[in-house]
N, C-alpha and C positions, 0 to 999 in steps of 0.2 A: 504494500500500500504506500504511495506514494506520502512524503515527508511532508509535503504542504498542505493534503489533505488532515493529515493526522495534529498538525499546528493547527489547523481552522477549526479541526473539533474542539483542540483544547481551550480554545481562547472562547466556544460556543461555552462550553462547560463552567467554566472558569466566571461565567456570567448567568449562569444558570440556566443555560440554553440548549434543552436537552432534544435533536431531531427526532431520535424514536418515543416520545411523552409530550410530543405537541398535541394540541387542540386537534381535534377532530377537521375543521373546517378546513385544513392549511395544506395537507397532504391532498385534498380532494380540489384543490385552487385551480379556477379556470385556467383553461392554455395547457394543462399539465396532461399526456394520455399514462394510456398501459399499455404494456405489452398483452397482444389477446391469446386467445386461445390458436394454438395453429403455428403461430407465429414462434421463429426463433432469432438471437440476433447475434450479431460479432461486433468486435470490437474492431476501429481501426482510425489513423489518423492523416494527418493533413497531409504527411511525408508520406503514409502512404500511399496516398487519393495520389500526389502528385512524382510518384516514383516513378524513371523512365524502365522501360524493357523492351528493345527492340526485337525480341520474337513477337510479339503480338499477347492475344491472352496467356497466360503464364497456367503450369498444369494444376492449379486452382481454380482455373476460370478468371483469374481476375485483369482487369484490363490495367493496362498500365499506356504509359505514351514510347511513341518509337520516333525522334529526334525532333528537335524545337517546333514547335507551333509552325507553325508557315511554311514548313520547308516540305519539300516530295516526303520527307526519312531518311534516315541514315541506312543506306545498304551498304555491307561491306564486299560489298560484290562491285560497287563503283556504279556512277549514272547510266541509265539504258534509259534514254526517253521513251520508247517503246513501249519497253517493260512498264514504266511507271504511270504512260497515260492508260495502259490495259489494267493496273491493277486500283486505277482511280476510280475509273469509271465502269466496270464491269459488276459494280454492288456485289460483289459475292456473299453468300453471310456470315457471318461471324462461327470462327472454332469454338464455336461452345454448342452445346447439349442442351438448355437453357432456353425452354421454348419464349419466355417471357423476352428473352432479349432477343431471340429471332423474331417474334413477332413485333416488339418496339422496332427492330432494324428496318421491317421491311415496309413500315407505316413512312418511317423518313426517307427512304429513298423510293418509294410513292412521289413524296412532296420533290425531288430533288429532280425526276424525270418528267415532273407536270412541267417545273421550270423552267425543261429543256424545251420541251416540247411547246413552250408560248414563243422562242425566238427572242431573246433580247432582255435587255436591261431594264425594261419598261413591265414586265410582267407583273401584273398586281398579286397576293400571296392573300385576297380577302376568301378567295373561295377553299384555300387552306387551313384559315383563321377560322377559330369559334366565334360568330359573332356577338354571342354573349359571352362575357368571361363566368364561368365558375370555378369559384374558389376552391383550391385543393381541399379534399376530406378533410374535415375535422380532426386536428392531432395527427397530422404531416410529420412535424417537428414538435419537439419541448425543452425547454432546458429545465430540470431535477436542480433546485439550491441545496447547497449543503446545509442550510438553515432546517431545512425539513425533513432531506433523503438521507445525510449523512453520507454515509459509503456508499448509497445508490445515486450519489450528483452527478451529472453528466447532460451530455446534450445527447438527445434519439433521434432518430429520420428514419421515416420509414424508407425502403427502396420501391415499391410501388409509385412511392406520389416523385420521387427521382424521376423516373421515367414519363412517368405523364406531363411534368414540367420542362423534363429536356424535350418530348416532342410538342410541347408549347412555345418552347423558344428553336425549334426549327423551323417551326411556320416564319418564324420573322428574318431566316436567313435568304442572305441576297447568293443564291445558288451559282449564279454567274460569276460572282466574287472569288468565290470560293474555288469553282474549275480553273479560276485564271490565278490563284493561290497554288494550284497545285496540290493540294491537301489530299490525300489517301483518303478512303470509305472508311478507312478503321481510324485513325487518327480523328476526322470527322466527327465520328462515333465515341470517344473518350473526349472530347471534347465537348459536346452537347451535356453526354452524362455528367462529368463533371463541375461544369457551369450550373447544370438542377441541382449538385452539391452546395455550390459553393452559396448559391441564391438562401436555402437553408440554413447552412452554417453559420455565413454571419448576421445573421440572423437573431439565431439563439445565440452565438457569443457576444452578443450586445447585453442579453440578459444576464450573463455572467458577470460582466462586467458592471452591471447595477448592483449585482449582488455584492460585487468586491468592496463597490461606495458603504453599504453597509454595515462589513467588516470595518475597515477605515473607519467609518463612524464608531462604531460599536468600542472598538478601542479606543479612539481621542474621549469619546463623550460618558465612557462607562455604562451606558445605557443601548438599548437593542432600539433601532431605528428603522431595521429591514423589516423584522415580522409586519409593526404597526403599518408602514409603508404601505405592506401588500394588501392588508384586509383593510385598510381605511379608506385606501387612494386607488391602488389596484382594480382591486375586487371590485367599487361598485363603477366604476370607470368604464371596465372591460366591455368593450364590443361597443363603447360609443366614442364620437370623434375627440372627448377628451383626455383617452389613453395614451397618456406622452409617451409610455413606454412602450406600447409599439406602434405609435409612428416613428420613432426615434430607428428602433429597431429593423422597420423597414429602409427609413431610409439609408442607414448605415451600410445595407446590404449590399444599397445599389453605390454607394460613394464608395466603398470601400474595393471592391474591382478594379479600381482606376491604381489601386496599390501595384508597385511591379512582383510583388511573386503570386496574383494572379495574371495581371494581365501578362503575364510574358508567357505564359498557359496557355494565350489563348492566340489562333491567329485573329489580324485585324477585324475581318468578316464576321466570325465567330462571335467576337467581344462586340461586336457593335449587335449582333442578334440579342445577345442576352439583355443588354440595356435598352432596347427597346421594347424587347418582352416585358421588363421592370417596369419603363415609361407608361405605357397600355394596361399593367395589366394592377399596379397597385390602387389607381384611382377606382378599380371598378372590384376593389377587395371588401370585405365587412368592415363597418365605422370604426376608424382607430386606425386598424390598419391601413385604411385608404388616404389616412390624412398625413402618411408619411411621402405622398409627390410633393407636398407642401415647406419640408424639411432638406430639401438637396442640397442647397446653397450654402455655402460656409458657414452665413451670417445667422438664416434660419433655424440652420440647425444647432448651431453653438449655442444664441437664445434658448433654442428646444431642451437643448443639454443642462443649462443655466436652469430652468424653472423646475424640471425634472429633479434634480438635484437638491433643489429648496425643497420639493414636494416630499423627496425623502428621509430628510433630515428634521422636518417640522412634523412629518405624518398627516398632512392635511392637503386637500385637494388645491385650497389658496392657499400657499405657504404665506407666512411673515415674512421668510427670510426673504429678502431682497435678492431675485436673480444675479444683479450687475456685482453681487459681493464674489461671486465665486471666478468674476475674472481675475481677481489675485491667485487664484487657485483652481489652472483651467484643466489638470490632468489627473484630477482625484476620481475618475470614473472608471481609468486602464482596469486591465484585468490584474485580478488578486494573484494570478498563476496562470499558466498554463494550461488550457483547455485544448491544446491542438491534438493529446493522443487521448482524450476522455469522451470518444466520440462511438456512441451506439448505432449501428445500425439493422432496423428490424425489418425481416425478409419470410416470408413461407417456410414454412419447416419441408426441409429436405434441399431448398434450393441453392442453389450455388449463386455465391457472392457478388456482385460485379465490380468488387472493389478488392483489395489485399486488405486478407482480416488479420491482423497483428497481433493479435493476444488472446482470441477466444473463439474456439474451437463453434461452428455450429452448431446447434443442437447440445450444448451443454447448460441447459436451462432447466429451471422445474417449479412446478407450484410453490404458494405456502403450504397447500395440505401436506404434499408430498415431503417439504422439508421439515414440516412439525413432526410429523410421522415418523423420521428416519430418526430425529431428534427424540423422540422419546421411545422408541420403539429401540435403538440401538444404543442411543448414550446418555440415560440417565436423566434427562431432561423434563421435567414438566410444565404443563403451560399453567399461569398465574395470574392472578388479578393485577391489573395494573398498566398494561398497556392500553394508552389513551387512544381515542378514535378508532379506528379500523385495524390496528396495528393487532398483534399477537408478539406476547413476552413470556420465554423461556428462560426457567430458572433450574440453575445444578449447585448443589450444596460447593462452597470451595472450587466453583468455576464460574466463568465469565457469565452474565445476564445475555441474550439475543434477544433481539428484537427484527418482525418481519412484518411487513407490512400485511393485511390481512385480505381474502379472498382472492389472491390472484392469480391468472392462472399461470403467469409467467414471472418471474421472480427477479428482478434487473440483476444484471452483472456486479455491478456494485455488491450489493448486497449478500449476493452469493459469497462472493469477494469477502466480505465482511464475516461472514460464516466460516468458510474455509479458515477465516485467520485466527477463529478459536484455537482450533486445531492446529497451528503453529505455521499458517501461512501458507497450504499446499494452494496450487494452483488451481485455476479452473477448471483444469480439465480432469480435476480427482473428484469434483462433484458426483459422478457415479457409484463413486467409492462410495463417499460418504453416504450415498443416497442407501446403498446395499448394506452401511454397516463394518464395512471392512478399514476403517482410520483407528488411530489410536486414540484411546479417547481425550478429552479435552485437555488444553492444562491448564492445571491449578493455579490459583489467585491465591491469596491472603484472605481475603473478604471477598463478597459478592459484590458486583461491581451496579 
């Protein structure tokens, strides 16, 4: 378990700020999903979303990129124009098994052969476009605060609404750009995918980084400033256009692209699709959300950032605190840590990745019932009065307390995580073990914890 997590719990504690004995209301806080039934996830990060591999899919399945943005590829077989304009334009489909991604492949290069087929630069992409926008599912994305999740904080994306948003941001590519770019069908391909990443991610790491302001707070002021935040200001905010925190967070998503280690990710074409996608498609988002085309502008948005900030620090929808005070202190919002490798992504159980999973295995997931079960069925463990809201708390004489959040059918990694480190830390992928009984059992504390 990383060291910065295990500092944020303490300084939670240390304040009497305990995430598995919160209020009932806080775990259950809008914007937040679950992992469902069916569903399993891995882990993976920003390095690996953006790791080259010039074989193509790698024997995971997972896409990686094969030489810079814009370029035909790196072949070390040296340039064949030939070769490279047959292997641009011939769509073949993708080496993978992976019906979900042949079928996404073959919807885009649908859109990439209407293109051809209109002649010219001038070709309109309206009869490609939805002409209503609707908003991805419900619980796309979430970012888990350590305020609440503890060992289960992280940011989740589903990979389903990945694909439905990269073939939303291929409707807006200028296809002719692109052939006269030179860009491979597979390169093309990790490139779309990746852009419905990255649209996601920063996203939720906006939210992370609110979370960090009330860390910072919490220690200058001795008092908890996040929680009240969220159920005061948050909560009754949510889903109308005075949710600073996510228009903020929308628009971060789309300013933050113009950073170079994505856009060198992208080629020119590419990068101009997805920001028009953003342009289009946030105005026509649910209230809040839409109100973040309004925040682009440096100026906009730094005020946005400014009030936001009063709003957290005071707990109150009209803060007191005067916005213009925190331009003596314009970068108290950065992230607390590193959120680039604490990145979930949840996919159909049995399916192959489309991303490099770095730390957790598929299908290494399990209920609460299942984990209560092996917990007292194998080690001693029984469940107790006292875990607040939905949660379930496990108690062993002279061993550590657990706490699991309660009815779910899929249990976050984190969390897991968090269990396993009773046990002195095995990995995720010994969840089996534990699930059968076969770990040693827990160790011992001084006192119950």
């Amino acid at each position: 378990m990383s060291k910065s997590v295990e500092d944020a719990l303490a300084v939670l504690r240390a304040h009497g700020i305990e995430p598995y004995e919160t209020d009932a209301e806080f775990p259950d806080m809008p914007g937040i999903g679950v992992i469902e039934e069916g569903e399993t996830v891995y882990a993976t990060s920003i390095d690996d979303v953006f790791r080259d591999d010039p074989r193509g899919p790698d024997d995971d399945g997972a896409l990686e990129t094969d030489g810079e943005p814009g370029r035909p590829g790196d072949d070390p077989r040296g340039p064949d124009e030939n070769a490279t304009q047959k292997s641009e334009w011939e769509w073949e489909p993708p080496a993978d098994d992976d019906h979900r991604l042949r079928d996404w492949w073959r919807e885009i290069k649908d859109m990439a052969r209407a293109n051809e087929q209109q002649h010219g630069a001038l070709f309109s992409r309206r009869g490609l476009r939805r002409e209503t926008y609707e908003p991805p599912e419900p619980h796309c994305a979430w970012y888990c605060p350590i305020h609440f999740f503890g060992h289960g904080w992280g940011i989740y994306i589903r990979e389903r609404c990945i694909f439905d948003v990269a073939r939303d941001i291929a409707s807006f590519v200028n296809w002719n750009a692109v052939k006269a770019a030179r860009l491979r069908p597979l390169e093309i391909m990790r490139q779309l995918l990746r852009s419905a990443f990255y649209v996601f991610f920063l996203h939720e790491q906006f939210h992370h980084k609110v979370e960090s302001l009330g860390f910072r707070l919490l220690v200058a002021t001795a008092t908890d400033r996040y929680r009240p935040y969220k159920s005061k200001v948050y909560q009754p905010s949510f889903l109308t256009p005075t949710c600073l925190e996510e228009c903020l967070a929308n628009a971060e998503s789309c300013r933050r692209l113009t950073e170079r280690r994505y856009k060198k990710r992208h080629a020119p074409p590419m990068l101009r699709a997805v920001q028009d996608y953003l342009a289009w498609s946030i105005p026509r988002q649910p209230p809040g959300y839409a109100q973040g085309i309004n925040y682009l502008s440096e100026g906009a948005y730094r005020q946005g950032l400014y009030s936001l900030q009063s709003q957290i620090l005071d707990g109150l929808p009209t803060p007191t605190t005067p916005p213009s005070h925190w331009s003596v202190a314009p970068d108290v919002i950065t992230s607390l840590m590193s959120i680039d490798a604490d990145i979930y992504v949840i996919l159909p159980a049995g399916a192959r990745p489309i991303f490099r999973a770095s730390s957790i295995d598929p299908g290494a997931t399990a209920s609460t019932a299942a984990l209560t079960a092996a917990l007292t069925r194998h080690y001693g463990y029984t469940q107790a009065p006292g875990g607040k809201g939905s949660h379930v708390k496990l108690v062993k004489p002279h061993a550590p307390n657990i706490h699991l959040p309660g009815n779910r059918p899929v249990v976050s990694p984190g969390m897991v995580k968090q269990v396993l480190g009773v046990f002195g830390g095995y990995p995720i992928s010994r969840l089996p073990d534990l699930l059968g009984g076969r770990l040693p059992q827990p160790q011992t504390v001084s006192s119950s914890s």
